[in-house]
FILO-746129 format. One record per residue (C-alpha): residue number from 1; x, y, z. Coordinates in nm, 3 decimals, always signed. Example, Ala and Ser with C-alpha at 12.3 -4.5 7.8 and 13.67 -1.06 7.14 Angstrom:
PT|num|X|Y|Z
PT|1|+1.230|-0.450|+0.780
PT|2|+1.367|-0.106|+0.714
% end
This chain:
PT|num|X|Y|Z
PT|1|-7.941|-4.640|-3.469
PT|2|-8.101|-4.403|-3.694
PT|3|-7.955|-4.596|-3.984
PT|4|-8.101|-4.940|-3.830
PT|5|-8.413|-4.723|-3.851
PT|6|-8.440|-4.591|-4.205
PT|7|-8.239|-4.855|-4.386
PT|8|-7.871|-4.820|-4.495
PT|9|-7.961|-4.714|-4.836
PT|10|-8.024|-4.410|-4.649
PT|11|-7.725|-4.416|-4.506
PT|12|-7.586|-4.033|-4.634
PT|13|-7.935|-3.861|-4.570
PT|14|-7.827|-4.025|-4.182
PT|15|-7.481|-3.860|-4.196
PT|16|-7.617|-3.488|-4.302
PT|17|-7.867|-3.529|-4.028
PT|18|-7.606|-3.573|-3.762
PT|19|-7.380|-3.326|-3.895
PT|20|-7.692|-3.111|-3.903
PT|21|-7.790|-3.189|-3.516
PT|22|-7.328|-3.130|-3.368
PT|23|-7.364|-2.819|-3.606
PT|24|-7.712|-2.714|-3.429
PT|25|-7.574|-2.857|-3.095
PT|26|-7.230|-2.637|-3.141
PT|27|-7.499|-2.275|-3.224
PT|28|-7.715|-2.361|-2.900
PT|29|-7.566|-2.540|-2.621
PT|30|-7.306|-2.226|-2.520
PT|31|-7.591|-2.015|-2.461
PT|32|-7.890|-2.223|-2.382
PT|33|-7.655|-2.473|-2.175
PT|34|-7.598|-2.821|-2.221
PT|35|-7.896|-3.064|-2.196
PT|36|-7.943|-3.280|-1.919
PT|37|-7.890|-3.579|-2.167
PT|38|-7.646|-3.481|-2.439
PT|39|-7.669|-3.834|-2.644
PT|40|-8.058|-3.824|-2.593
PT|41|-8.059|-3.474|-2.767
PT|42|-7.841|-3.484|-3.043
PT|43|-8.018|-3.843|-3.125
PT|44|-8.347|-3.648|-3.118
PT|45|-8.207|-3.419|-3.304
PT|46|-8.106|-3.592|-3.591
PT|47|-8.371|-3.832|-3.613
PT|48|-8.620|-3.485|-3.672
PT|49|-8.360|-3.402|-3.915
PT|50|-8.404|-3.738|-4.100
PT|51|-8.781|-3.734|-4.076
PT|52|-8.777|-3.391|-4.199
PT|53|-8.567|-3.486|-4.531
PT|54|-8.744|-3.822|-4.573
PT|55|-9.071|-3.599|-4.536
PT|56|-8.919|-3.380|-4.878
PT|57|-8.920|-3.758|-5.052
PT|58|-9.239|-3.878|-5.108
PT|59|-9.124|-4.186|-5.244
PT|60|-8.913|-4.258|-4.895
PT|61|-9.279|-4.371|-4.759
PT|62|-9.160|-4.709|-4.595
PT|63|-8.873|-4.543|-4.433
PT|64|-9.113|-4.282|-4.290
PT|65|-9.388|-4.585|-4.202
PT|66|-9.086|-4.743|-3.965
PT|67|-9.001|-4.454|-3.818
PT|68|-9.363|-4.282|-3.719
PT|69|-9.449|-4.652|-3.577
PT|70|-9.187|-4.548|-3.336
PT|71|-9.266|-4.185|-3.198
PT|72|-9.547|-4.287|-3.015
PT|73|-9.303|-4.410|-2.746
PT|74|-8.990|-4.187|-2.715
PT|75|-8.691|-4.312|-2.592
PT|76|-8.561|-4.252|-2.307
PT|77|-8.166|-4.226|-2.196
PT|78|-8.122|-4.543|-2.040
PT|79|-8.254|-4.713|-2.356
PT|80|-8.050|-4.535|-2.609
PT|81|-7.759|-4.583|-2.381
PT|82|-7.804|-4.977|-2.381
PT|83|-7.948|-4.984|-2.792
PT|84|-7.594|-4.771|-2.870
PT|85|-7.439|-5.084|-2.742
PT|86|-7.598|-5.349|-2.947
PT|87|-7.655|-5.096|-3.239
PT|88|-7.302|-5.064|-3.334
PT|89|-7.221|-5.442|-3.364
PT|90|-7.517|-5.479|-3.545
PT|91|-7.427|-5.214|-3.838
PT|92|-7.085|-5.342|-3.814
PT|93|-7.218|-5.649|-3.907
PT|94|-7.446|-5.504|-4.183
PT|95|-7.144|-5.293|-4.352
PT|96|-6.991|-5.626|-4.362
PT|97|-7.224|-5.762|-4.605
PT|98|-7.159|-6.036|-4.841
PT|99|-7.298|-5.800|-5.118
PT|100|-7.023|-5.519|-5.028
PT|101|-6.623|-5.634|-5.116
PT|102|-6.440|-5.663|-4.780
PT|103|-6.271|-5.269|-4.838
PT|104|-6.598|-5.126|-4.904
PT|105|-6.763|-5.268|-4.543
PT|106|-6.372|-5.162|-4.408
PT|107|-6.421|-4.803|-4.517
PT|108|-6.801|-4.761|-4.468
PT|109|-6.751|-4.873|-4.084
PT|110|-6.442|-4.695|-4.014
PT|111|-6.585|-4.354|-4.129
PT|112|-6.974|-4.382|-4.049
PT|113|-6.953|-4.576|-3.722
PT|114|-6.624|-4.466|-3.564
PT|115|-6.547|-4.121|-3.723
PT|116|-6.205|-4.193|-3.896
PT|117|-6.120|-3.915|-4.109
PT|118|-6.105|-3.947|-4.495
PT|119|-5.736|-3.826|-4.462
PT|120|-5.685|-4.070|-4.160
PT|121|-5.820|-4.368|-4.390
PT|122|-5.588|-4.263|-4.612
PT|123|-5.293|-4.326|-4.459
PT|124|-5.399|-4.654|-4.270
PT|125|-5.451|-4.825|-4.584
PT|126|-5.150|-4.698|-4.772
PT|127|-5.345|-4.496|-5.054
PT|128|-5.479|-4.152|-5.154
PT|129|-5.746|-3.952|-5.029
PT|130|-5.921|-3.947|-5.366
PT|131|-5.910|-4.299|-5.335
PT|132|-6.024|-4.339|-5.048
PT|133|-6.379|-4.092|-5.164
PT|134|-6.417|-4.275|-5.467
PT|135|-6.441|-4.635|-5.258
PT|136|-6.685|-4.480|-5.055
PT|137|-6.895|-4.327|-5.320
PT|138|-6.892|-4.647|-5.479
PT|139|-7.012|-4.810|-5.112
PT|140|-7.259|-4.603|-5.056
PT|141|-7.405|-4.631|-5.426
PT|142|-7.369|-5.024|-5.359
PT|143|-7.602|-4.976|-5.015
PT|144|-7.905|-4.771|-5.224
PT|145|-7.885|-5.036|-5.480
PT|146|-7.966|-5.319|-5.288
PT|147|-8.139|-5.147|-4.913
PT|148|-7.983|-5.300|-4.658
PT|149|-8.098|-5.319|-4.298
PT|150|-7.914|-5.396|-4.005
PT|151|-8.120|-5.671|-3.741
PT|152|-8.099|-6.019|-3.652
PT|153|-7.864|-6.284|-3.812
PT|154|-7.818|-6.618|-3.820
PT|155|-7.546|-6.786|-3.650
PT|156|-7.415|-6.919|-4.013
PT|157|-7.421|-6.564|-4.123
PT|158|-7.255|-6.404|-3.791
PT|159|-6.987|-6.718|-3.885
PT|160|-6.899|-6.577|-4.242
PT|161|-6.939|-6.210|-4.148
PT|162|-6.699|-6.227|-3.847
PT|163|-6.346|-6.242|-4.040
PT|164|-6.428|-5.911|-4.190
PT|165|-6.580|-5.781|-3.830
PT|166|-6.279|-5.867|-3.706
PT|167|-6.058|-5.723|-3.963
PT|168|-6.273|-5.403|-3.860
PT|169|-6.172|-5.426|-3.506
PT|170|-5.808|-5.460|-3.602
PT|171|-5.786|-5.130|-3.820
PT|172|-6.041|-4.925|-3.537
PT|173|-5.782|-5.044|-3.309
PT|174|-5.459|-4.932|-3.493
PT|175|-5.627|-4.605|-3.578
PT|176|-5.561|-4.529|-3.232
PT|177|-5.275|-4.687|-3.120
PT|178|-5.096|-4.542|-3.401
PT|179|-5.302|-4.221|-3.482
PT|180|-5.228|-3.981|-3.782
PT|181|-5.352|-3.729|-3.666
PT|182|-5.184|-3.408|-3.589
PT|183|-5.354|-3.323|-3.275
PT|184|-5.241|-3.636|-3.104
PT|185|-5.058|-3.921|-3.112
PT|186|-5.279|-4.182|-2.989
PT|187|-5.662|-4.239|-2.958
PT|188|-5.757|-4.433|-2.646
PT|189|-6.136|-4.402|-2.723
PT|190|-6.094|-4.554|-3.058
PT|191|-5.891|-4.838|-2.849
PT|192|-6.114|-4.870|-2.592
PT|193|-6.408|-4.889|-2.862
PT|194|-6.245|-5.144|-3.050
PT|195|-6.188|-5.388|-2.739
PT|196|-6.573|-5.367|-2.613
PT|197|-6.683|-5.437|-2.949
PT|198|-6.430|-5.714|-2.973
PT|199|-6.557|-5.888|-2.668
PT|200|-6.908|-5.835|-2.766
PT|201|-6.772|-6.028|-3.051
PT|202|-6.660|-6.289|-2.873
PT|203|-6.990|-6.343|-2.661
PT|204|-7.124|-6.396|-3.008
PT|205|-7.172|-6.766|-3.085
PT|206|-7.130|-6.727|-3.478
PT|207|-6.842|-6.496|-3.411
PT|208|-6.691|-6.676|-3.106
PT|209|-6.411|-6.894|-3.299
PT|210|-6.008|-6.879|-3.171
PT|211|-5.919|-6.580|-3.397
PT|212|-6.154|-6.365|-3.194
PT|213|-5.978|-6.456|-2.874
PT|214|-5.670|-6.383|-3.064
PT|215|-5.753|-6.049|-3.178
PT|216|-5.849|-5.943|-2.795
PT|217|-5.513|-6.072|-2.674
PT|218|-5.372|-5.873|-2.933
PT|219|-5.559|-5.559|-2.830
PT|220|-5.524|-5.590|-2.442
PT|221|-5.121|-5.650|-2.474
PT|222|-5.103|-5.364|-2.714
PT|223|-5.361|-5.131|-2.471
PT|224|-5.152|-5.234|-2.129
PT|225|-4.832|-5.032|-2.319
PT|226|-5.031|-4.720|-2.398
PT|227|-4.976|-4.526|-2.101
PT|228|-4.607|-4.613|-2.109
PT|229|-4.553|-4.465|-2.470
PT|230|-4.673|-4.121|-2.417
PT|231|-4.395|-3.885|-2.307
PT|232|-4.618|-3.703|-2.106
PT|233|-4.587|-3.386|-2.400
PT|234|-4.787|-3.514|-2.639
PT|235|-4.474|-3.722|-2.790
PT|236|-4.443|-4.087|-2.814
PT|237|-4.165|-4.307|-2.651
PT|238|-3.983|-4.568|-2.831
PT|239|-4.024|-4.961|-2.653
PT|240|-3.679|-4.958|-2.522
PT|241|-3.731|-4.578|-2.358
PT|242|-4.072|-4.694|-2.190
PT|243|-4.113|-4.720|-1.822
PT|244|-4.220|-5.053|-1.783
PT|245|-4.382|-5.011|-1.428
PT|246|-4.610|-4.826|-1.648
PT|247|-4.737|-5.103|-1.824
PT|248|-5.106|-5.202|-1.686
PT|249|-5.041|-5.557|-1.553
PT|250|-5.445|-5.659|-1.525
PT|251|-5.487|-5.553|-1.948
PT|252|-5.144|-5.796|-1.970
PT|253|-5.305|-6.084|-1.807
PT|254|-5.641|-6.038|-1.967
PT|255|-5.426|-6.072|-2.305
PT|256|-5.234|-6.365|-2.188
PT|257|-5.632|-6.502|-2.059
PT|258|-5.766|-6.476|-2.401
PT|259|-5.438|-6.587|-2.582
PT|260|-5.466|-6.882|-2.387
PT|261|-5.858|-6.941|-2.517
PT|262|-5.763|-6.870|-2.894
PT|263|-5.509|-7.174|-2.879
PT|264|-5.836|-7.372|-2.889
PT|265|-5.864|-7.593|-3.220
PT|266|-5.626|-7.584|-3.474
PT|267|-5.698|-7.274|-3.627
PT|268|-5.339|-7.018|-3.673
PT|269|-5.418|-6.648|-3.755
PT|270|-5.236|-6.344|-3.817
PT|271|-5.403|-6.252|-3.470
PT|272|-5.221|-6.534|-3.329
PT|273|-4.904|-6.493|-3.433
PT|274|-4.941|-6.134|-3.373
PT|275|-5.058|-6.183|-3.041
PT|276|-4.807|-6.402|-2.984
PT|277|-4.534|-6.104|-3.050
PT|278|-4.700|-5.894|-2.850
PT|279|-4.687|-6.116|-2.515
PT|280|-4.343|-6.182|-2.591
PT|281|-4.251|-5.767|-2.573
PT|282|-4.483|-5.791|-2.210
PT|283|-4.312|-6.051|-2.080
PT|284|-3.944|-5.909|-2.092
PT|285|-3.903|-5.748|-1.791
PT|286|-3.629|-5.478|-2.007
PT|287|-3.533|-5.435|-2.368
PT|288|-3.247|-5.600|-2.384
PT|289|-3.418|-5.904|-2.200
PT|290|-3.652|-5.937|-2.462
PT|291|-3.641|-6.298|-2.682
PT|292|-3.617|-6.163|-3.000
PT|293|-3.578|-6.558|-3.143
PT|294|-3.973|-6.589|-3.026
PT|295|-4.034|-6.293|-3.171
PT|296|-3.869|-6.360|-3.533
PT|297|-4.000|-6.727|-3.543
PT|298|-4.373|-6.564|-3.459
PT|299|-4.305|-6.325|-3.779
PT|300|-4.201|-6.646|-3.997
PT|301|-4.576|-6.768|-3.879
PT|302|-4.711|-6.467|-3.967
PT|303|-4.542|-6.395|-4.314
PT|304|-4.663|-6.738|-4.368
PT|305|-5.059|-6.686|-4.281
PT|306|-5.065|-6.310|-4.397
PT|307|-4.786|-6.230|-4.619
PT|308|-4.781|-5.868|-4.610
PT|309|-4.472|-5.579|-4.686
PT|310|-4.552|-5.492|-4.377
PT|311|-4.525|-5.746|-4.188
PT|312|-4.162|-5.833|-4.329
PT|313|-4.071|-5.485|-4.224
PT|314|-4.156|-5.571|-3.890
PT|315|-3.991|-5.951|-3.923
PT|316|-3.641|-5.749|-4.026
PT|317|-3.643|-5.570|-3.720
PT|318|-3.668|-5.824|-3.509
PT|319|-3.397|-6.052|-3.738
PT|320|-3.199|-5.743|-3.708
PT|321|-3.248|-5.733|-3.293
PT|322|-3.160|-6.108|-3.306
PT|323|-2.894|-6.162|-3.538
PT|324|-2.733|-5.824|-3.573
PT|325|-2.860|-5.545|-3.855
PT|326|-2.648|-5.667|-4.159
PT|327|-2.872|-5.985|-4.117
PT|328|-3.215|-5.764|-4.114
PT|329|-3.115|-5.567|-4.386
PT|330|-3.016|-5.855|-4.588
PT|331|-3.350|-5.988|-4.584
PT|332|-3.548|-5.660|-4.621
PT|333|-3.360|-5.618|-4.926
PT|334|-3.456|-5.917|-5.118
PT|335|-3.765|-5.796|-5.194
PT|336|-3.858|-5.441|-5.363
PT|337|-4.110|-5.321|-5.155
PT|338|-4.445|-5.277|-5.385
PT|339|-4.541|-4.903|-5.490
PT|340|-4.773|-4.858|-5.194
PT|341|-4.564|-4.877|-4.936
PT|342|-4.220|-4.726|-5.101
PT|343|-4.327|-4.377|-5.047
PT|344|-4.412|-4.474|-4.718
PT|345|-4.257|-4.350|-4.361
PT|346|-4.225|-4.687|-4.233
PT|347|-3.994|-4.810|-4.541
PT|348|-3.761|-4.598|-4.546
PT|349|-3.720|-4.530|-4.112
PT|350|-3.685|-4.930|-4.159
PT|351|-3.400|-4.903|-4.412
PT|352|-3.230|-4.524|-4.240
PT|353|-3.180|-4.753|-3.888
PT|354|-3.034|-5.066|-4.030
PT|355|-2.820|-4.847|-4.265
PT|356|-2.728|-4.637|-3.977
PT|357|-2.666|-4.974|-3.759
PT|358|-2.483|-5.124|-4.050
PT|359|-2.234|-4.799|-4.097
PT|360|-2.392|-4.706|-4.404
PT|361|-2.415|-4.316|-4.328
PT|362|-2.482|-4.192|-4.722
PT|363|-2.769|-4.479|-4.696
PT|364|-2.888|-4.387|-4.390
PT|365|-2.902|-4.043|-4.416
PT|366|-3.071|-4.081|-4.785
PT|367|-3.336|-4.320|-4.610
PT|368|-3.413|-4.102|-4.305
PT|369|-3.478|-3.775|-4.501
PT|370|-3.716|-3.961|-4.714
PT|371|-3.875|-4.108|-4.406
PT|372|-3.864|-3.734|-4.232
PT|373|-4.087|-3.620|-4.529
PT|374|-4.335|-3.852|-4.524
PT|375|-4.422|-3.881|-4.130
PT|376|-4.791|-3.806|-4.123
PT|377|-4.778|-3.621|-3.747
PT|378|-4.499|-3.419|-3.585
PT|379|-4.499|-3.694|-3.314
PT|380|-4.396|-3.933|-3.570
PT|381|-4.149|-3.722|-3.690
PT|382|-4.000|-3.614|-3.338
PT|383|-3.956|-4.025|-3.250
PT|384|-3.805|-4.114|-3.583
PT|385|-3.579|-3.831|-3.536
PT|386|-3.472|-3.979|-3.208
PT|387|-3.437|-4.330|-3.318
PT|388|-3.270|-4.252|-3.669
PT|389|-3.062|-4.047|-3.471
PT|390|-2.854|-3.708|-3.646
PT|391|-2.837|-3.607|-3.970
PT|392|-2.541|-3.737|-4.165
PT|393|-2.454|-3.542|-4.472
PT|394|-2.474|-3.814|-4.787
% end
């Protein structure tokens, strides 16, 4: 909101002010007790702090004009409670503009709007924290160069904005399904986050196309699992060690409901074929019921939409649950993975199981150190160690 405000070239002077309003929030609150509208504060708060540094800046006058047209009426808590809403699908949609490359808006949203660590962006997007601040820095540069506000779009532009909205949505909602973070192993919030802005999306009518219904399938099949996969110690459960009865039957048949709407058209996305994956794990009623053909023909539509290293890891799997592992590791093997991903955990806990399910115990146990040493979170580690099973000397 304050950002909306004061223009997105302005965008860091908006950070230090809400770091500025937790840190004063974090001195105060224990001893002066928690306000009777925490949000209301803190946005207070920070939008003094703002004023105050934009106040130091002579030259910041129009940012100062927009925002002094505004204190005459303060807001109260059921307004900033229903402008939060709209706000953050509106700057979603600004960081996602044409003028910024599709990783800048990726980055810029995923650490301004949602919180995602430096470290944590990182290790989504297979690269190095340095990386990851220099992108940003370059971003944020881009934003003060041209002064970018967020407010009303057309429907053409919410149309050729929405692919990288989406893509958005997608990482916001890995980043908690599959959190690297040490402290825990998943992130509801960030999930439940991701699927209200998703079917804000969706109500959208620039951004309300078959790949948006297709990423909310995705999400709500993925979200009815969540409670399953905790191990109720801050672990994580492999599929086949889940409790199915777990599984939160209303999310499944909201996901099958919007999986049905994205097979409007003839549009085929990653989401869809995704998607389509995912309803295939929520329909088995046990592992070993599972029809792992759907599944590997869904990752031959996938490769072929989105070819991704990834996403063969994840089609040699299920080859490997279908046909037997010396079949998946035959075809993970006929490609050399690129340099991103090789010093990854996922390569190598790919290559220690099929190893290990092929008999190849100086492979496997070669693979499954390597993939030991790079797990991000002692959860991670603690479930590969499980599914890798012991150590075999090489």
């Amino acid at each position: 909101m304050l950002a909306a405000r004061v223009g997105l070239q302005h965008v860091e002077l908006v950070e230090d002010a809400v770091q500025s309003a937790w840190a004063s929030a974090l001195a105060t609150w224990p001893t002066r007790g928690v306000p009777e509208h925490p949000a209301a504060w803190l946005f207070r708060a920070s939008n003094n702090a703002v004023i105050d540094r934009l106040r130091t800046q002579r030259r910041h006058a129009a940012a100062l004009a927009s925002i002094d047209a505004e204190e005459a009426a303060p807001a109260p808590q059921a307004w900033l409670v229903s402008e939060v809403r709209d706000a953050q699908l509106a700057m979603l949609f600004a960081c996602c503009h044409d003028a910024l490359p599709d990783e800048a808006g990726r980055l810029l949203s995923l650490k301004i709007l949602f919180g995602l660590t430096v470290a944590e962006l990182a290790q989504h997007l297979f690269t190095t924290e340095a990386n990851v601040y220099k992108r940003l820095q370059r971003a944020r540069a881009k934003l003060r160069a041209i002064g970018l506000s967020p407010g009303a779009l057309t429907e053409q532009e919410q149309h050729r904005r929405a692919p990288a909205v989406r893509s958005v949505l997608h990482l916001l909602f890995t980043g908690g399904y599959a959190s690297v973070r040490a402290d825990t192993s998943m992130r509801v919030d960030l999930c439940d986050e991701a699927i209200r802005l998703g079917t804000l999306l969706a109500e959208h009518a620039g951004a309300s196309e078959p790949e948006t219904s297709a990423l909310l399938a995705l999400m709500f099949l993925h979200r009815a699992r969540m409670t399953a996969r905790d191990d109720g110690v801050g672990g994580l459960l492999l599929l086949s060690e889940q409790d199915r009865s777990l599984w939160d039957a209303e999310a499944i048949a909201t996901g099958m409901r919007w999986l049905a709407s994205a097979a409007t058209g003839d549009t085929f996305s990653r989401f869809h074929a995704e998607a389509g994956i995912a309803a295939e794990h929520c329909r088995a009623a046990n592992f070993e019921d599972t029809r792992w053909d759907r599944i590997v023909a869904c990752y031959a539509l996938l490769e072929r939409v989105a070819p991704s290293a990834i996403h063969r890891l994840g089609h040699a799997v299920a080859i490997a649950e279908c046909n037997g592992p010396q079949e998946g590791l035959a075809f993970v093997q006929r490609v050399a993975p690129p340099s991103w991903l090789h010093a990854s955990f996922q390569w190598s806990a790919v290559l220690a199981d099929l190893h290990r399910r092929c008999g190849h115990d100086r492979d496997a146990a070669h693979h499954r150190a390597m993939a030991l040493e790079a797990a991000p979170t002692p959860a991670l580690r603690r479930l590969l160690e499980r599914r890798l099973g012991s150590h075999t000397r090489p």
